[in-house]
C-alpha positions in Angstrom: 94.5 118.1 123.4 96.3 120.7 125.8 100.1 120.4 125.8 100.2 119.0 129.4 98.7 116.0 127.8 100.7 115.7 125.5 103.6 115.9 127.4 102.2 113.1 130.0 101.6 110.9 126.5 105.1 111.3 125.5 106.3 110.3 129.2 104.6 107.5 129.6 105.6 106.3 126.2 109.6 106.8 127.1 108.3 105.1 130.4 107.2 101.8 128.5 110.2 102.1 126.0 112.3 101.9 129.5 110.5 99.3 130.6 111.7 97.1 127.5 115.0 98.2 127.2 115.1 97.0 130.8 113.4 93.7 130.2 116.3 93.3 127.4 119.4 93.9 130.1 117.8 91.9 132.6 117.1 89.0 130.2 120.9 89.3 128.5 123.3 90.5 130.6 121.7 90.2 134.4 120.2 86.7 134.7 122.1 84.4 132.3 125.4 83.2 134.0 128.8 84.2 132.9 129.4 82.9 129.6 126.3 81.9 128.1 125.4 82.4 124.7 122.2 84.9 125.9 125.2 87.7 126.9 126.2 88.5 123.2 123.0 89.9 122.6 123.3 92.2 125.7 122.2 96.2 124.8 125.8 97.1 125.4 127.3 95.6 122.6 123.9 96.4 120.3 124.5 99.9 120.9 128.4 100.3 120.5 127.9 98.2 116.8 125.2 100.5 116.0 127.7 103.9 116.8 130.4 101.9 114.6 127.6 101.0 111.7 126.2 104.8 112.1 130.2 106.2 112.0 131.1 104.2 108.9 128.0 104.8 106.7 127.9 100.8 106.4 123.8 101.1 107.6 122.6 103.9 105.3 122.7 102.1 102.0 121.2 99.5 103.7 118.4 101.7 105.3 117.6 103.3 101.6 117.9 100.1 99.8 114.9 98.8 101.8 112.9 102.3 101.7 112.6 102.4 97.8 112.1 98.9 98.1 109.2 99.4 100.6 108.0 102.8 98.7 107.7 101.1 95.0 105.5 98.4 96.3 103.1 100.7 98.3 103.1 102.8 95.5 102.4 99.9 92.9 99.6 98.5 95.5 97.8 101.5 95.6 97.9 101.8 91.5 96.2 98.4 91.6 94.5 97.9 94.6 92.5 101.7 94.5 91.1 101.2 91.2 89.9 97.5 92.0 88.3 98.2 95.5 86.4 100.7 93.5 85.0 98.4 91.1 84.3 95.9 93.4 82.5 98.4 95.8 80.6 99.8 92.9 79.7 96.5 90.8 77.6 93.7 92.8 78.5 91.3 90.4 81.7 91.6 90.0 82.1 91.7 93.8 80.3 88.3 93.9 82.3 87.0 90.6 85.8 88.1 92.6 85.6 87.7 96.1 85.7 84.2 96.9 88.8 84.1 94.8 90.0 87.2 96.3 89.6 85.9 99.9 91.5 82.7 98.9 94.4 84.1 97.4 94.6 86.4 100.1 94.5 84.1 102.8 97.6 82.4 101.3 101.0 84.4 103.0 102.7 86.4 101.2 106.0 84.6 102.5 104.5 81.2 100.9 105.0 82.9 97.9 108.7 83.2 97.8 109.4 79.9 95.8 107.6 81.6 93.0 108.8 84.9 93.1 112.2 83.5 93.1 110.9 81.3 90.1 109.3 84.4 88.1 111.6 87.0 88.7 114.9 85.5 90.4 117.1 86.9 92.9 116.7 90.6 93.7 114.3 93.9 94.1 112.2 92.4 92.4 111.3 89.1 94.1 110.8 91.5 97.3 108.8 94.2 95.7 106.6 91.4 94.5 106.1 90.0 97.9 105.7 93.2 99.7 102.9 94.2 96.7 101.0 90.4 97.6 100.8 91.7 101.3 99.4 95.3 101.3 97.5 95.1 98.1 94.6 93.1 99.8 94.0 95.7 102.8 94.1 98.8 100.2 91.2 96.7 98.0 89.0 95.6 101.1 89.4 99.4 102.8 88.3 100.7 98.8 85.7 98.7 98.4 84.3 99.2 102.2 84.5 103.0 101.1 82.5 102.7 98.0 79.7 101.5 99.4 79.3 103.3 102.6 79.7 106.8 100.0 75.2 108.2 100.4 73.7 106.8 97.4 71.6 110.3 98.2 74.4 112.6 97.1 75.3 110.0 94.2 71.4 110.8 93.5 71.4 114.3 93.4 74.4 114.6 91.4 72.8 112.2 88.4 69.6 114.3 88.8 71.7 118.0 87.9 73.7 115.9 85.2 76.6 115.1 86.8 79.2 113.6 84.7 81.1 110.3 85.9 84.8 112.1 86.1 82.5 114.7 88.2 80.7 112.4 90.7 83.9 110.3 91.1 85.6 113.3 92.1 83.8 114.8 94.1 81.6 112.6 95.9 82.7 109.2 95.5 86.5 109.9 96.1 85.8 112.6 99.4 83.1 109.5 100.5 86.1 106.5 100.3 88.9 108.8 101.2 88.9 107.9 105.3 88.9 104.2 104.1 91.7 104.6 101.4 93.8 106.1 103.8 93.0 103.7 106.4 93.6 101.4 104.5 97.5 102.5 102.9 98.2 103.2 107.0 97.7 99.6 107.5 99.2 98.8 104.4 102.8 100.6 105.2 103.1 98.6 108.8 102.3 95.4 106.7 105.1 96.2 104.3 107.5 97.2 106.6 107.1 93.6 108.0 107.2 91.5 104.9 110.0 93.4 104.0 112.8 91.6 106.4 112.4 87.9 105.3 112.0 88.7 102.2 115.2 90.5 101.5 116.4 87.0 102.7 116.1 86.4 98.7 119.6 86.9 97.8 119.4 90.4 97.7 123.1 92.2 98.5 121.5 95.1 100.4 118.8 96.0 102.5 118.4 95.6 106.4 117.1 91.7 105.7 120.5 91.4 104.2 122.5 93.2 107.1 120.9 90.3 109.8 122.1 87.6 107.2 125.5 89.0 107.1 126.0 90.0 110.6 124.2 86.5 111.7 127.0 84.5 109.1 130.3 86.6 110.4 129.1 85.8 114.1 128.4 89.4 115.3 125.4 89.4 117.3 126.1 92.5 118.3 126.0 94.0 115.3 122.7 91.5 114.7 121.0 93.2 117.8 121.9 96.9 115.9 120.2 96.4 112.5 117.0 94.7 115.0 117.0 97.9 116.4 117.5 100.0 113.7 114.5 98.1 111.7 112.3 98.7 114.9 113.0 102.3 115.0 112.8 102.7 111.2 109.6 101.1 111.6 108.4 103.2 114.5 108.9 106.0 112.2 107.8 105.1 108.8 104.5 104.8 111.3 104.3 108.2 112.2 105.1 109.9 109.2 102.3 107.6 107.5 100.5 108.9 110.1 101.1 112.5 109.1 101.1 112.3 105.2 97.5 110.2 105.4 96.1 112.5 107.6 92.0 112.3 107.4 90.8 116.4 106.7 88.1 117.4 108.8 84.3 116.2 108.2 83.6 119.5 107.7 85.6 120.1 104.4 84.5 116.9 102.8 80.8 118.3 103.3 81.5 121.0 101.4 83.3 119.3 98.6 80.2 117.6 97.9 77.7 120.4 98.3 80.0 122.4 95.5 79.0 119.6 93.3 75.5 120.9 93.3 76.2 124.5 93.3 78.5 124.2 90.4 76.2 121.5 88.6 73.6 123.6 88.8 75.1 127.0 87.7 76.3 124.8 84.9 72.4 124.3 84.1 71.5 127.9 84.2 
């Protein structure tokens, strides 16, 4: 992409965020009549309590609280849900023997579960690190275990034929094979968490951003409501791209070539 286009992406994106923060004045502050309710919500007062919350580092405990929150049950969901997609991709029968109960439990939301995580583990981290580990273990598996078996049984072949050990075809053919999908598959994972994560710090947790739109909702300041909103959405926006960054896919090209070491360093190690 030259830079031109890129700099025609990146207008057209402000243009669209424009168009919403214009949609939001119109639909607060321009058409409701003097003194309705609608006007507290009104970008002026959203952006003066989010200078205030910025000024008196009330947000950023908030804002890490919900990160390491959000960061321990990716990680956690990737520790389970990496290993299982792989067996699942790998074993028929154990694809056959989980996945109906796999489909069912996933098709239950993870907010349904909030009784029981409140049950299990009570108030606190966590209740919501459970939750957010229910909603983004299931695309991880699915994305693992799609991986696994598009990987060419043909290289899987070859590298049994030169004697290949398991630690050896794992890393360097299976993992290079499933890799797009993993990743794929933690990208979706992060947007997933960073949605549960709201309600569910609405389990009588004392920090996080869920917590900030309970208290600013109880003391009556929309405005300050309207802030964290935006500060969520923006946090969000960003989490986004640097997921996109960090999970980058590596060319075609390379991933080749990790595989076709296999061979050449299989079969030195047979000479």
């Amino acid at each position: 992409m030259t830079v031109r286009h890129h700099v025609r992406e990146t207008l057209v994106g402000l243009a669209g965020i424009a168009l919403l923060v214009l949609f939001w004045w119109a639909a607060t502050s321009f058409l409701p009549p003097v003194g309705a309710f609608a006007r507290r919500f009104a970008p002026e007062f959203a952006l003066r309590a989010l200078g205030e919350l910025a000024a008196s580092g009330l947000l950023w405990p908030h804002l890490v609280a919900s990160a390491q929150r959000v960061g321990v049950g990716l990680a956690l969901s990737a520790l389970l849900g990496i290993p299982l997609g792989v067996v699942i991709g790998s074993v028929p029968w154990i694809a056959r023997l989980l996945g109906p109960s796999l489909q069912l439990v996933r098709m239950v939301s993870p907010l349904a579960w909030m009784p029981l995580a409140l049950l299990v583990f009570g108030a606190g981290s966590r209740s919501v690190v459970f939750l957010i580990v229910l909603a983004t273990l299931w695309p991880i598996v699915l994305s693992t275990a799609d991986g696994v078996k598009r990987v060419d049984p043909r290289w899987l072949l070859v590298g049994r034929s030169l004697g290949a050990s398991r630690w050896e075809l794992l890393r360097t053919i299976v993992w290079p094979g499933i890799r797009p999908r993993v990743l794929g598959g933690m990208r979706l994972a992060v947007g997933v968490a960073w949605i549960v994560l709201v309600p569910a710090e609405m389990l009588g947790v004392d920090s996080g951003l869920g917590y900030a739109i309970l208290d600013a909702r109880d003391r009556l300041d929309y405005g300050e409501l309207m802030a964290v909103l935006l500060v969520i959405g923006m946090s969000g926006f960003a989490l986004d791209g640097l997921a996109r960054v960090v999970l980058r896919e590596r060319p075609l090209v390379r991933r080749r070539g990790r595989r076709e070491s296999l061979v050449v360093a299989v079969a030195e190690r047979g000479n």
